[in-house]
C-alpha positions as CSV (number, residue, x, y, z in Angstrom):
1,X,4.2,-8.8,-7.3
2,X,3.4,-11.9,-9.2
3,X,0.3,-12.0,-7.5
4,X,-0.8,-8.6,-8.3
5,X,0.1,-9.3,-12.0
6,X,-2.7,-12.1,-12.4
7,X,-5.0,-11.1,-10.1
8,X,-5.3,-7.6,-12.5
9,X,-3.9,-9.1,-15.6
10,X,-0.9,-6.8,-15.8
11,X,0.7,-7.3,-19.0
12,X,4.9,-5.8,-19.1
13,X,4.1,-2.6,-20.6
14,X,1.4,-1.6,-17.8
15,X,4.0,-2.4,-15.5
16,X,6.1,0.6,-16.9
17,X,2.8,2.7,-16.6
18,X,2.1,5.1,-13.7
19,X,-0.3,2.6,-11.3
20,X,-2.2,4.0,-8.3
21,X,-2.9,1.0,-5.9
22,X,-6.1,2.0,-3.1
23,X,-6.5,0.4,0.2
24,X,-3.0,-1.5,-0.5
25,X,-2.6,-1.7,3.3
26,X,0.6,-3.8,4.2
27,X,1.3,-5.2,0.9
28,X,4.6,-5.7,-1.3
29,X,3.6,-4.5,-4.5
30,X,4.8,-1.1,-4.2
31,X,8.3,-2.2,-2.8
32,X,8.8,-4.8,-5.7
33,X,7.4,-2.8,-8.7
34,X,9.9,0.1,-7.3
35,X,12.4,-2.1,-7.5
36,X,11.3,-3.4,-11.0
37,X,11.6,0.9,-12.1
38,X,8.0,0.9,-12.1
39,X,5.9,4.1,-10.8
40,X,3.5,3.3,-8.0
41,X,1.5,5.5,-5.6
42,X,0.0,3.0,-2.2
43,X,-2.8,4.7,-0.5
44,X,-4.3,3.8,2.4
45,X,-5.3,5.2,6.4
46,X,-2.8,2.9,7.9
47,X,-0.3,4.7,6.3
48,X,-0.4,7.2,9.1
49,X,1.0,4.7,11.5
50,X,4.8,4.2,11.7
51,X,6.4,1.1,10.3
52,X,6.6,-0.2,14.2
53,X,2.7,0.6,14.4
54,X,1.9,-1.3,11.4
55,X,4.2,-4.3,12.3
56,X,2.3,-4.1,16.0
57,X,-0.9,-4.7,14.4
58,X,0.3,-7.6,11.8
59,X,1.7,-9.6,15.0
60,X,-1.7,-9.0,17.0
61,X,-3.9,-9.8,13.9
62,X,-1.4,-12.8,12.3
63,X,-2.9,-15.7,14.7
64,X,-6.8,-14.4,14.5
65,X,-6.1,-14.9,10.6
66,X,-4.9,-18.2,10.5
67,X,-7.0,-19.5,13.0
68,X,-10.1,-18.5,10.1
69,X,-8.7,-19.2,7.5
70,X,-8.1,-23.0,9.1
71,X,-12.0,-22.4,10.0
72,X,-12.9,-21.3,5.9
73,X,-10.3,-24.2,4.3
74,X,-13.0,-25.3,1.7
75,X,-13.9,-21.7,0.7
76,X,-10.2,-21.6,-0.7
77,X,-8.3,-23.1,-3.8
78,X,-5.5,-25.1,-2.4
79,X,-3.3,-25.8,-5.5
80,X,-0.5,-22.7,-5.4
81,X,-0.3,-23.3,-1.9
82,X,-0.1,-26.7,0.0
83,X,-1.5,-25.5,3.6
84,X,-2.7,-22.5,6.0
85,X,0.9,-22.6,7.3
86,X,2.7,-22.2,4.1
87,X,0.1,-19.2,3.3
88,X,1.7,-17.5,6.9
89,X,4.8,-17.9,5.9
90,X,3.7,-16.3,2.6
91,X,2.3,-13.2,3.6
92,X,4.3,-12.3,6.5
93,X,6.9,-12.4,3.7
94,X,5.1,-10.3,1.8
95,X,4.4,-8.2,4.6
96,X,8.6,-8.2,6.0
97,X,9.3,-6.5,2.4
98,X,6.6,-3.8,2.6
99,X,7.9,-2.8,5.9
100,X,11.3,-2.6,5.1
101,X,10.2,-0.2,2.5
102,X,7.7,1.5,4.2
103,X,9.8,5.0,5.8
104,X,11.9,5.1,2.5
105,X,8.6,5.4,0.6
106,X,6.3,7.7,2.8
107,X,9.7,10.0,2.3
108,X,9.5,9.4,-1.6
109,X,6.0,10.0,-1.5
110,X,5.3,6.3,-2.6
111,X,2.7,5.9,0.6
112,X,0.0,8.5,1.2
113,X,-2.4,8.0,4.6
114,X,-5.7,8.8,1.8
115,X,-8.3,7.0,1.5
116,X,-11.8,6.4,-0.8
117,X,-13.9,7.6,-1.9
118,X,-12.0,10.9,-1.5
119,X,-8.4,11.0,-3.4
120,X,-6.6,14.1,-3.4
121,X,-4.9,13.8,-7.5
122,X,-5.6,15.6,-10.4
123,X,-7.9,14.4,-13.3
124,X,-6.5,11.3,-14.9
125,X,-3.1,11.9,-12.7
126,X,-2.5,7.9,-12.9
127,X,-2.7,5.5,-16.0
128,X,-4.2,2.4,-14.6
129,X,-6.2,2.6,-10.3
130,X,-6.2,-1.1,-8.8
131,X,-8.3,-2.2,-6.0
132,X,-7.3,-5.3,-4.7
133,X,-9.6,-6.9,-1.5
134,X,-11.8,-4.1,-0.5
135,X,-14.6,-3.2,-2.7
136,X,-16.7,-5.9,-3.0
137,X,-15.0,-7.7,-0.5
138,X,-16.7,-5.6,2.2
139,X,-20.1,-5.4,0.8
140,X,-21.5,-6.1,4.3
141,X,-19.8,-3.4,6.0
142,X,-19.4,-1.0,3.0
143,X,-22.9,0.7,1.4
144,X,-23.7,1.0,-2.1
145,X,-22.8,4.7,-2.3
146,X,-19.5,4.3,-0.9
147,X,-18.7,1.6,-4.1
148,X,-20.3,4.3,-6.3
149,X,-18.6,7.0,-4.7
150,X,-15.1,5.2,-4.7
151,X,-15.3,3.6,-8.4
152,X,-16.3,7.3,-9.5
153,X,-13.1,8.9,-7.7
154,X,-10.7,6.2,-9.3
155,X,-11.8,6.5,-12.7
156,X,-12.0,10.5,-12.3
157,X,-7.8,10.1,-11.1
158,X,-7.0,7.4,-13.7
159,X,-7.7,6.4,-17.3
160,X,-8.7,3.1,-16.5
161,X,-9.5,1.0,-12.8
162,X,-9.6,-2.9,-12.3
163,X,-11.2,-4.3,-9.1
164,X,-10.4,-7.6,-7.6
165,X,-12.3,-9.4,-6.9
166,X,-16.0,-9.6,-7.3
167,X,-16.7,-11.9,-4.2
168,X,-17.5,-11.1,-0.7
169,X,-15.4,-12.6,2.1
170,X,-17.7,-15.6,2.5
171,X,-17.2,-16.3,-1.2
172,X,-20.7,-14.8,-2.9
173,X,-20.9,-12.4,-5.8
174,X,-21.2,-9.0,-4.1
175,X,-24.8,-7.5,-4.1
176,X,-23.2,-4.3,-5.6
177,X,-21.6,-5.8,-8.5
178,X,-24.7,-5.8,-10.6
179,X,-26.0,-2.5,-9.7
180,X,-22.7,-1.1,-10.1
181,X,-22.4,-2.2,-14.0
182,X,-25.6,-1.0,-14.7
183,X,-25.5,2.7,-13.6
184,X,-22.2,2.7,-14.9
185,X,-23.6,1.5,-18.5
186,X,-26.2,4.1,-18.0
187,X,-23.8,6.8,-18.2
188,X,-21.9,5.4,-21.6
189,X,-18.9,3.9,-19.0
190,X,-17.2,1.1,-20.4
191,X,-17.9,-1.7,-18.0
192,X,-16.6,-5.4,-18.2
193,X,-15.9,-8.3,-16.0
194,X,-13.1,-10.2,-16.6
195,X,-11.5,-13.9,-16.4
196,X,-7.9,-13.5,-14.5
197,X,-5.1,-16.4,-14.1
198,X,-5.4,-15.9,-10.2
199,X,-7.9,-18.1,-8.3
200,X,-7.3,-17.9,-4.4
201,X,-10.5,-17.7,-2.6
202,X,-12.5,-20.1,-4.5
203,X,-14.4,-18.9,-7.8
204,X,-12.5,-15.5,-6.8
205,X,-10.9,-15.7,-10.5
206,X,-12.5,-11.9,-11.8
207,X,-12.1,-8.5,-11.9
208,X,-14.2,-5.5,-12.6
209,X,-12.6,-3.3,-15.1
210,X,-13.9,0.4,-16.2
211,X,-12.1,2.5,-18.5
C-alpha cells in the first residue's frame, strides 16, 4: 500500500475516501486498504479468472519478468531496493496477499472483471479513480482514443483521477501525454502534472491528475 500512497500522493484522509483502482491486476492495494477500513473497488479482465488461474499465470510470467528487468537494470532507480532478486521477492509478496484476498473480495464485490474505457458506475459513484502502469505505459500498444476514451470514463465515475506514471515501458514521456492535456484544457478540465515521492523506473517520479 505504501507504494500506492507515493506513487499517487495519497494523503490519510483520501485514504478514508471511496477509491476506484483500474487495471489493478494482481496487486495488494485493495487487500491492505481493506484491511486499513478503507473503501476500494479493483477492476480489471483478469478478474474473471479464479484465484488458481491468476496464480497460474504469475508463476508462468515471474521468470520472463526478471529475466528483463535484469536486461533493463539502468532504466531503473536502485536505491529502495538493492537488486532484481530482492524486487521478486517483493512483488510476489505483494502478489501472495492479493490472492489470499482475492475470492473473499469478488464475493464482497471489491473485484469486478471490467475494464476501460467502459466502466459500468454511476456519475461521480467514486471520490478519487487511480491508474497505476497502464495508460501511458502502453502507448505502443494502446491508441490515442483509447487514453481519451478511458481518462473520459474515470473522470465521468469519479470527482477526481490520478495516473501514474507518465513514461512508457522503455522510460520515454508517452506521445499521448501532451495531446491528452491539451484537449483536456480545451474543454475547461483541470489538468496538471505532478512531482510524487515514488521514483522506480527511472525519471518515472509523476502523475497525471484531472479533477
Amino acid at each position: 500500500m505504501d507504494e500506492y500512497i507515493k506513487m499517487f500522493s495519497l494523503t490519510r484522509d483520501e485514504l478514508r475516501l471511496k477509491i476506484l483502482s483500474c487495471a489493478d491486476g494482481p496487486a495488494s492495494f485493495n487487500s491492505e486498504l481493506t484491511k486499513y477500513g478503507g473503501v476500494v473497488t479493483s477492476v480489471d479482465p483478469i478478474y474473471q479468472f479464479t484465484a488458481f488461474e491468476i496464480k497460474q499465470r504469475i508463476d508462468e510470467a515471474y521468470e520472463e519478468v526478471l529475466q528483463q528487468t535484469h536486461q533493463n537494470k539502468g532504466a531503473y532507480v536502485w536505491e529502495n531496493i538493492s537488486s532484481v532478486e530482492e524486487l521478486g521477492k517483493i512483488r510476489m509478496a505483494a502478489m501472495k496477499k492479493f490472492l489470499s484476498d482475492f475470492e473473499a473480495g469478488k464475493m464482497q464485490k471489491r473485484y469486478l472483471a471490467y475494464e476501460l474505457p467502459v466502466l459500468p458506475f454511476f456519475d461521480k459513484a467514486f471520490d478519487i479513480a487511480l491508474c497505476s502502469h497502464f495508460l501511458f505505459t502502453y502507448t505502443d500498444h494502446l491508441s490515442f482514443g483509447f487514453h481519451y476514451e478511458s481518462i473520459k470514463e474515470m473522470s465521468r465515475v469519479a470527482q477526481e483521477v490520478r495516473i501514474f506514471p507518465v513514461l512508457t515501458l522503455d522510460g520515454s514521456v508517452s506521445r499521448h501525454l501532451q495531446p491528452i492535456i491539451d484537449k483536456l484544457s480545451a474543454q475547461n478540465i483541470n489538468v496538471s502534472i505532478e512531482q510524487v515521492e515514488y521514483e522506480f523506473q527511472l525519471g518515472g517520479d509523476k502523475m497525471l491528475k484531472i479533477n
